[in-house]
N, CA and C of each residue as an Amber inpcrd file, in Angstrom:
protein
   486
  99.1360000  93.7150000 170.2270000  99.4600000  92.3520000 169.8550000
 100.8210000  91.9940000 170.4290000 100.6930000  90.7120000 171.2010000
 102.1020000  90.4570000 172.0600000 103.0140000  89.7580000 171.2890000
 102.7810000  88.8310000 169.8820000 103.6080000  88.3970000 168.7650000
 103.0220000  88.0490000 167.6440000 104.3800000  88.0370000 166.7660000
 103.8470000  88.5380000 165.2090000 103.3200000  86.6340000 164.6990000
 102.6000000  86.8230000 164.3220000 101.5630000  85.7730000 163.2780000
 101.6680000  85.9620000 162.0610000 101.6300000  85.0390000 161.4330000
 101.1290000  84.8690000 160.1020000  99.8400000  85.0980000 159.7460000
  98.9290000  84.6350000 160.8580000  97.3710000  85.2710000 160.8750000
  96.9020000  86.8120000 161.3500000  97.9400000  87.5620000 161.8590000
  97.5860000  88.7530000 162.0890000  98.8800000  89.4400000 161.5670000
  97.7090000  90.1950000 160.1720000  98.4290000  91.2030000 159.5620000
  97.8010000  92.5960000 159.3300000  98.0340000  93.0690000 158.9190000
  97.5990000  94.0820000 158.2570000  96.8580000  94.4590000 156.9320000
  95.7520000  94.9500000 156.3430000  95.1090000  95.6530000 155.0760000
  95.9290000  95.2870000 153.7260000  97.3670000  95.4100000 153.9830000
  98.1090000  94.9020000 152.8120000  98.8890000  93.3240000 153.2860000
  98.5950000  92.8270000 154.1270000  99.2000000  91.5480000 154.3380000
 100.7500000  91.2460000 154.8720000 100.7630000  92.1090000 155.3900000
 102.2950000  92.4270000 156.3490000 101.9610000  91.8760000 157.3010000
 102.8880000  91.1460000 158.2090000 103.0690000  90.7560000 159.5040000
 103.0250000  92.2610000 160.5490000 101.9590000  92.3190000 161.1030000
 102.4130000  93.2910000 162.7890000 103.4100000  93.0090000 163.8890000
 104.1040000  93.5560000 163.7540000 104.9150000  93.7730000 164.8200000
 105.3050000  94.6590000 166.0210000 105.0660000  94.3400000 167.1510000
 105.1450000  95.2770000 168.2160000 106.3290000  95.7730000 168.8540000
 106.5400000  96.7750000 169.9710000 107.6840000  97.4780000 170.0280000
 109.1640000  96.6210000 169.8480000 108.5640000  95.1670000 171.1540000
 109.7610000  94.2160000 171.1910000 109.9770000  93.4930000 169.8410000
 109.1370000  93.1510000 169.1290000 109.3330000  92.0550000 168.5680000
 110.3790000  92.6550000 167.4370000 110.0480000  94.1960000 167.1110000
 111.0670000  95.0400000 166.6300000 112.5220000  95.1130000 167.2940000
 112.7010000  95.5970000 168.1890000 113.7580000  95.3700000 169.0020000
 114.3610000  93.7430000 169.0920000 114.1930000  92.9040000 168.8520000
 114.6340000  91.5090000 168.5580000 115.1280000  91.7420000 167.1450000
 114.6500000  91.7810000 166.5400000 115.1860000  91.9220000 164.9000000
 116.1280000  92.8600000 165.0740000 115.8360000  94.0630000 165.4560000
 117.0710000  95.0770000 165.6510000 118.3430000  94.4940000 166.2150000
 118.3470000  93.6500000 166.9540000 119.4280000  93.2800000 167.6160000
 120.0990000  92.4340000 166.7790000 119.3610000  91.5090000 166.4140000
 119.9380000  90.2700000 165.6240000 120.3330000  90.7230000 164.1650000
 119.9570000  92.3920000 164.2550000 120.6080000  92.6640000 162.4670000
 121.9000000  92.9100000 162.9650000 122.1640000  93.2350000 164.5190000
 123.5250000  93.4710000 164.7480000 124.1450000  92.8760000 164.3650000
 123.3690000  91.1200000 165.4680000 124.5220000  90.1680000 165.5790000
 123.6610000  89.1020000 165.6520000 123.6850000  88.4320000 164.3320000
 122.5520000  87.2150000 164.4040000 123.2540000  86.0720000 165.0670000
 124.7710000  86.0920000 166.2070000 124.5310000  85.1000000 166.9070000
 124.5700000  85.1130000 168.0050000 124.0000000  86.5640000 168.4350000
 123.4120000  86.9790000 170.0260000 122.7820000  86.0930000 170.4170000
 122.9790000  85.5430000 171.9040000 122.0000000  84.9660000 172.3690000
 120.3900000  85.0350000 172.5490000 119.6850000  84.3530000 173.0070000
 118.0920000  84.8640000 173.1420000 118.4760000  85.5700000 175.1860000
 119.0980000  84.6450000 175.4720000 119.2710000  85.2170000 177.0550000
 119.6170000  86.8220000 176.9550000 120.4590000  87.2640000 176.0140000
 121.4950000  88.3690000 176.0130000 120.3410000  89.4750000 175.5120000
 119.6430000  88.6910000 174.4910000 118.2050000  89.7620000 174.2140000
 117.1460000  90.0700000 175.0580000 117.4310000  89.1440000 175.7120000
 116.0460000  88.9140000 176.7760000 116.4230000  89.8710000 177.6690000
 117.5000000  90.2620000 178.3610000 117.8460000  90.9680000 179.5600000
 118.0830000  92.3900000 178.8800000 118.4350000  92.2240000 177.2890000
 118.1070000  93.6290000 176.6600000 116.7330000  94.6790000 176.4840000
 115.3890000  93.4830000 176.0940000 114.0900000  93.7700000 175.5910000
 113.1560000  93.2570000 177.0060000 113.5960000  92.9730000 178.0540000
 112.8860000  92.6370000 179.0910000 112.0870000  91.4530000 179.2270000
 112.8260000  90.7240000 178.1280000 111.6200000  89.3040000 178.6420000
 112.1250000  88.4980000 178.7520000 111.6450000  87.2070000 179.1520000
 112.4560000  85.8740000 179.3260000 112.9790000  85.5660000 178.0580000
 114.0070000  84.6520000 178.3040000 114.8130000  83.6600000 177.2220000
 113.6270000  82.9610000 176.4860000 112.6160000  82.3380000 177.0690000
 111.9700000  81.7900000 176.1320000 111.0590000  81.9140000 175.6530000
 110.5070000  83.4060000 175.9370000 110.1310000  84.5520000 175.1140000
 110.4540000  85.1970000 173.9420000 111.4510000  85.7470000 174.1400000
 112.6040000  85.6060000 173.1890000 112.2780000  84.5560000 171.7910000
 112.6380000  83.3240000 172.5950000 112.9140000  82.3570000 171.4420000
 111.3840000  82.3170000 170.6360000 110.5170000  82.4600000 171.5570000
 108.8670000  81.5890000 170.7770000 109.0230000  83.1510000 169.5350000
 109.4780000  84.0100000 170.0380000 108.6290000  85.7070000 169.0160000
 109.7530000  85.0980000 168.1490000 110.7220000  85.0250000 167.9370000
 111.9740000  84.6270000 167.2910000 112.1290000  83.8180000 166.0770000
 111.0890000  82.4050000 166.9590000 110.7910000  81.4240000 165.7300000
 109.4130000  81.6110000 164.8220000 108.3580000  82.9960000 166.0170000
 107.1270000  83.1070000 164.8600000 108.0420000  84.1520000 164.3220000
 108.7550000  84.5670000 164.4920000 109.0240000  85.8310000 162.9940000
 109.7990000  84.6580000 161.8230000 110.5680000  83.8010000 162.0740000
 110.8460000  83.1490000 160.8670000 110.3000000  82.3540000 160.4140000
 109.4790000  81.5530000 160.8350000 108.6890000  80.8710000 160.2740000
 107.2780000  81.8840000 159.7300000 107.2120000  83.1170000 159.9890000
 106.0210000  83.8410000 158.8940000 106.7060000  84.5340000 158.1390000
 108.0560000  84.0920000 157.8880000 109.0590000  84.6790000 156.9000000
 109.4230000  86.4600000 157.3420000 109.1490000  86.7100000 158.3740000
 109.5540000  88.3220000 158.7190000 110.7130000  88.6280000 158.6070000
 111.9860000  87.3660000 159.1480000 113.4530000  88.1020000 159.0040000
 114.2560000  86.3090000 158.8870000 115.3850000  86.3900000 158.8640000
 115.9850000  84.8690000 158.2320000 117.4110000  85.4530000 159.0170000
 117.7560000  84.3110000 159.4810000 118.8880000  84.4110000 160.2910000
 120.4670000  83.6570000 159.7710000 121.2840000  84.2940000 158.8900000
 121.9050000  83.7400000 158.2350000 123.5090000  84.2590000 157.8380000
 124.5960000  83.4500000 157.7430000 125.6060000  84.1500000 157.4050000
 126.2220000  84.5690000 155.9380000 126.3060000  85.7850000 156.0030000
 126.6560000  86.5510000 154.6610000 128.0500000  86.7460000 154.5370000
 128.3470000  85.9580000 153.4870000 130.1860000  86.0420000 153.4300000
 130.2010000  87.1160000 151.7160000 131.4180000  87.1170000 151.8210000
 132.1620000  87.8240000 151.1700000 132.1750000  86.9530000 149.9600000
 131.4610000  87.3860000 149.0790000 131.7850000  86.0930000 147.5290000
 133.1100000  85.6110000 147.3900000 133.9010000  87.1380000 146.8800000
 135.2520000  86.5650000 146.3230000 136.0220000  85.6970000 147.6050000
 135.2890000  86.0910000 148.5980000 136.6330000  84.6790000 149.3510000
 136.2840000  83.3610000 149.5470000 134.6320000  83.1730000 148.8580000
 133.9290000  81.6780000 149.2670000 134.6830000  81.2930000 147.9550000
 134.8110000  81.7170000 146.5390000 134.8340000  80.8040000 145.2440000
 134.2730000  81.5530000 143.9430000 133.1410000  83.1950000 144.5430000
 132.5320000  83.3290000 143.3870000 132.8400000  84.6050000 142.9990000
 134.0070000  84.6430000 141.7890000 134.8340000  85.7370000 141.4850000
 133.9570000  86.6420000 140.4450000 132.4810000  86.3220000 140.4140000
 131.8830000  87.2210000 139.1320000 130.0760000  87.4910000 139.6910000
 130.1110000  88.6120000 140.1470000 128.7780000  89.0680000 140.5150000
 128.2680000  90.1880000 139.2510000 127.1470000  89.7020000 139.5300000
 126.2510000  91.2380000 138.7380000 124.9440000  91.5720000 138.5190000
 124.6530000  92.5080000 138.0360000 123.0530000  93.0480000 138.4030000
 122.6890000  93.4220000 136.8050000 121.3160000  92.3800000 136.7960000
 120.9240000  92.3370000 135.1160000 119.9170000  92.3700000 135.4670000
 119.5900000  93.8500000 134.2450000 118.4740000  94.8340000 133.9950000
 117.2230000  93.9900000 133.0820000 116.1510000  93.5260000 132.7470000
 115.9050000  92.5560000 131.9630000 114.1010000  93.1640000 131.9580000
 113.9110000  93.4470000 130.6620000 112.3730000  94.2520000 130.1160000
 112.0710000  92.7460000 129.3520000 110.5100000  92.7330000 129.9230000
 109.6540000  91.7220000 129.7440000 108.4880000  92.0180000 128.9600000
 108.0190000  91.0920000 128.3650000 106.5080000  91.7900000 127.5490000
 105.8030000  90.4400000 128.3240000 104.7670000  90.5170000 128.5190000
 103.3580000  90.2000000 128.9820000 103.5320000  89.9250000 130.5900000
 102.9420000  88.7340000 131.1300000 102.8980000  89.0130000 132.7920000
 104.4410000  88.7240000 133.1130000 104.7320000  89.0460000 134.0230000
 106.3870000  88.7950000 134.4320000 106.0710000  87.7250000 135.8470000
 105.1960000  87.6050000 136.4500000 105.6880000  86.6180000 137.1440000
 105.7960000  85.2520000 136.9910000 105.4180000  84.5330000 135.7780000
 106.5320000  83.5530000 135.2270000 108.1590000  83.3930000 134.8470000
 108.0700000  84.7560000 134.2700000 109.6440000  85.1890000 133.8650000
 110.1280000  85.3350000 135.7010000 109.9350000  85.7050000 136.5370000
 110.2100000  86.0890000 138.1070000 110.1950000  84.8100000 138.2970000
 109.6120000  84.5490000 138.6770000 109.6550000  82.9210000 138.9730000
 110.6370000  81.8290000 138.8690000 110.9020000  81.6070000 137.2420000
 111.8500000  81.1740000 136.5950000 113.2810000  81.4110000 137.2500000
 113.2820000  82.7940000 137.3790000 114.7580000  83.3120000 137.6950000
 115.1550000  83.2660000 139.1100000 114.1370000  83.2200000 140.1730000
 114.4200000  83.3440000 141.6930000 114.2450000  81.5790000 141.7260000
 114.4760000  80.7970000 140.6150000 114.5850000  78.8710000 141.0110000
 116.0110000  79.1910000 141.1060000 116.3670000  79.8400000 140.0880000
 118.1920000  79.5900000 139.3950000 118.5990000  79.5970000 140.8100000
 119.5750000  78.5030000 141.2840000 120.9830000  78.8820000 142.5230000
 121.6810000  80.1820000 142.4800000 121.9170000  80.7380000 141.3790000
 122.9040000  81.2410000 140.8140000 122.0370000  83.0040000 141.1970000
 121.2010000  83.3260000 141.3800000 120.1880000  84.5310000 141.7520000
 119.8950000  84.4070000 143.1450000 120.5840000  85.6590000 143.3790000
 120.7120000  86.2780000 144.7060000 119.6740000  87.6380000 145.3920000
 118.7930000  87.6870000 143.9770000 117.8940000  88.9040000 144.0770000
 117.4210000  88.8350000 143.1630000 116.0110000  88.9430000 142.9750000
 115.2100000  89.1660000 142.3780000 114.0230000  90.2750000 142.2880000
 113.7150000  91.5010000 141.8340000 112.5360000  92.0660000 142.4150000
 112.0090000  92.4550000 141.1040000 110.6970000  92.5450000 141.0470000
 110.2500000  93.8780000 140.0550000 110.3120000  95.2670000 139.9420000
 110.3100000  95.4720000 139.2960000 110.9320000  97.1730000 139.3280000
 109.6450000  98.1600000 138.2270000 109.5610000  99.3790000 138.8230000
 109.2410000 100.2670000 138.0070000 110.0880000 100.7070000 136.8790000
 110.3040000 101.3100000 135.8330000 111.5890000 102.1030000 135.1240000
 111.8030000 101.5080000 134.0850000 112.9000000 101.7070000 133.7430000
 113.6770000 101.0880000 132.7090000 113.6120000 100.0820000 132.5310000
 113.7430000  99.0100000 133.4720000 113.3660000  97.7050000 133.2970000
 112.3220000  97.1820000 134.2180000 112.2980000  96.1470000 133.9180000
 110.5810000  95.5090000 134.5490000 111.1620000  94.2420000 135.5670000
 112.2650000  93.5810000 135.4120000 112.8800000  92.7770000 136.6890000
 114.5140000  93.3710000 137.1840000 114.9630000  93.2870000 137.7920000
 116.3690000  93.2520000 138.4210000 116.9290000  91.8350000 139.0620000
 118.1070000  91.7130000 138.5280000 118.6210000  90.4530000 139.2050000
 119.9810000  90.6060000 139.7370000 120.1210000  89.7730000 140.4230000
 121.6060000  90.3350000 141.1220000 122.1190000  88.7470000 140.7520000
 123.6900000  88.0040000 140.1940000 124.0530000  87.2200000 140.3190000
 124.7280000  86.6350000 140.4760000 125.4240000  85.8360000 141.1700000
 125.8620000  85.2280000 141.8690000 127.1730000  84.1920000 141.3720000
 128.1750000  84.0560000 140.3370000 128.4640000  83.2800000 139.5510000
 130.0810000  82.7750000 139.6440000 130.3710000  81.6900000 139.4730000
 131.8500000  81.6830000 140.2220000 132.8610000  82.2780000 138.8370000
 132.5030000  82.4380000 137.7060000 133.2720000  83.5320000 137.1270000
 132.7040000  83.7170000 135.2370000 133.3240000  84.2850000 134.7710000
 132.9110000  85.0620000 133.2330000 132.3200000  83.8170000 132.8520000
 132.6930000  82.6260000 132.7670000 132.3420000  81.7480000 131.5180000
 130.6510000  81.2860000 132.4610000 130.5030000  81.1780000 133.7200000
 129.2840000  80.7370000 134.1310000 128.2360000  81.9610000 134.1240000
 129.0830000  83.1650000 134.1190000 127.8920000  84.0110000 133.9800000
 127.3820000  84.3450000 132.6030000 128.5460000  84.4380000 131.2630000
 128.1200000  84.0370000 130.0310000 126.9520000  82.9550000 129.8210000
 127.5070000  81.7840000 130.3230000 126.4100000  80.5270000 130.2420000
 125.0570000  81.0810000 130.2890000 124.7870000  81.5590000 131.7780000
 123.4000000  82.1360000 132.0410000 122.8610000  82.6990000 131.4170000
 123.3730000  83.7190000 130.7300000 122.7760000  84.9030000 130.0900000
 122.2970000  84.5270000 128.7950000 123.6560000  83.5970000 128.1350000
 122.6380000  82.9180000 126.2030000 121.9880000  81.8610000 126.6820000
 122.6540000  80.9150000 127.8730000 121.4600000  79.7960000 126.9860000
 120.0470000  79.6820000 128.7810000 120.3000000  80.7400000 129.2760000
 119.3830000  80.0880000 130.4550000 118.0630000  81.1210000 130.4440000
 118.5590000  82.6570000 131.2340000 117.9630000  83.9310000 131.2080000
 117.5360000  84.4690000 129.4730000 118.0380000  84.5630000 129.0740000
 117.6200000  84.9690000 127.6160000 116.6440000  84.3390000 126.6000000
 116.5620000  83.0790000 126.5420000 115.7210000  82.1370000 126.3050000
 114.5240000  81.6990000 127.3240000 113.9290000  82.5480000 128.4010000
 113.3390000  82.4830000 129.1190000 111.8950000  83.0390000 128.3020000
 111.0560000  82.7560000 127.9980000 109.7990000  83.3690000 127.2830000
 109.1100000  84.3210000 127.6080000 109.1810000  85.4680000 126.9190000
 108.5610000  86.9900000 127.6710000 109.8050000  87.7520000 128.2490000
 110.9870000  87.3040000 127.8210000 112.1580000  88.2070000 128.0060000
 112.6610000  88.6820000 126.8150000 112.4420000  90.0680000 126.5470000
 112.8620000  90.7220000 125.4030000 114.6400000  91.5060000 125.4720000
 114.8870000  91.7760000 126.2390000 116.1180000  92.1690000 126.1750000
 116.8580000  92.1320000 127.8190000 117.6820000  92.2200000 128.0360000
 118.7460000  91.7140000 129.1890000 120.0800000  93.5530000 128.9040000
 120.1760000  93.5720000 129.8200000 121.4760000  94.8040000 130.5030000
 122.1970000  94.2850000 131.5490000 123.6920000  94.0370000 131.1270000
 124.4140000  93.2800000 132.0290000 125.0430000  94.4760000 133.2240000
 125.2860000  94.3100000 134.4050000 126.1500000  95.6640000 134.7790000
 126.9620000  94.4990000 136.2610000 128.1230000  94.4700000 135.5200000
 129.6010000  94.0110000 136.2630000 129.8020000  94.3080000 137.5660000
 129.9450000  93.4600000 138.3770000 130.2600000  94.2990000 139.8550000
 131.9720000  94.3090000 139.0360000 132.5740000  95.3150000 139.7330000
 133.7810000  95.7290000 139.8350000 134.6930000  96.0050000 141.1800000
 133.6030000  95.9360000 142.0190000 134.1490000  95.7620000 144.0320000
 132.4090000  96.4000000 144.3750000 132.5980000  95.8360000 145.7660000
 131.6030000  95.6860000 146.3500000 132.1960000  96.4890000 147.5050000
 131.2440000  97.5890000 147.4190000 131.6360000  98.6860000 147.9990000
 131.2890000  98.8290000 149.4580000 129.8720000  98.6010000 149.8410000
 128.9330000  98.3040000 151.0390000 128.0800000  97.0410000 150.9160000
 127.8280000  96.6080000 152.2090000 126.6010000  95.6890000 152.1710000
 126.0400000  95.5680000 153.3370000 125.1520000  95.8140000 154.0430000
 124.6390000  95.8410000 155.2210000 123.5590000  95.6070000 155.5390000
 123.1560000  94.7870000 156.5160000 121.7550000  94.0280000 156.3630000
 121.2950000  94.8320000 157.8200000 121.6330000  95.9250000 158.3200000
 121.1610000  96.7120000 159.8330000 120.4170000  97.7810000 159.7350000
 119.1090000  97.7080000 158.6380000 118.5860000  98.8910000 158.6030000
 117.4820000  99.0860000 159.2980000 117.4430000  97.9280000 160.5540000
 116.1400000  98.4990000 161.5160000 115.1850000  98.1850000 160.6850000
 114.2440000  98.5710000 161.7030000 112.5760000  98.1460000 161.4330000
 111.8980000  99.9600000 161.5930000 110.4620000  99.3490000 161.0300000
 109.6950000 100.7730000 160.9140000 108.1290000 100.5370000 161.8970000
């Protein structure tokens, strides 16, 4: 397959991707404001080759091309990751929480808890807010585990493709 589709996936509904179209993403986890020319003479194909595999990987949602700053220097002095056990289906409760602005991650989880959230908040009193009167009052949320960022140690969005 010469590029990735939304109509050609795989048994579990993954996008296929071939050697290059991997190698494009690889590059752009470098440096998402590499050129398509600069990739092209990297991965062997034209510039506007390049661009067409480029725009089907984001538009079938495969990779998002975007700048990641540093919270505390945009405005938002209070991050954190809340543990949160649900009773009956959770993807209403999921749902709910990946609308909020303020949620930067959302996944389900095996374990201890049944969602994870990561958030996003410009400091104590907005992340208080969230937690009594927004997340907690959410229906089918039985209990909430707050855990404080305290520094942000790593973050790296270059882990290649498989």
């Amino acid at each position: 397959m010469a590029t990735p589709s939304p109509d050609a996936s795989d048994p579990r509904g993954r996008v296929r991707l071939d050697e290059v179209s991997k190698q494009i993403i690889e590059h752009l986890q470098v440096d998402g404001r590499q050129s398509y020319a600069t990739i092209a003479r990297e991965v062997g194909l034209s510039e506007a080759a390049v661009r067409q595999r480029a725009t089907k990987m984001l538009e079938a949602g495969v990779m998002q091309i975007v700048a990641v700053t540093d919270p505390l220097q945009v405005g938002f002095t209070r991050q954190a990751m809340i543990g949160l056990t649900v009773e009956g289906d959770l993807r209403p409760v999921t749902e709910q929480i990946a609308a909020m602005p303020e949620a930067a991650y959302v996944v389900t989880t095996a374990g201890s808890f049944d969602v994870l959230v990561e958030m996003v908040c410009e400091d104590d009193e907005q992340l208080l807010e969230l937690l009594t009167t927004r997340l907690r009052t959410i229906p089918g949320v039985r209990s909430t585990e707050t855990f404080v960022y305290l520094r942000l140690d790593k973050q790296h969005y270059d882990w290649g493709t498989r």
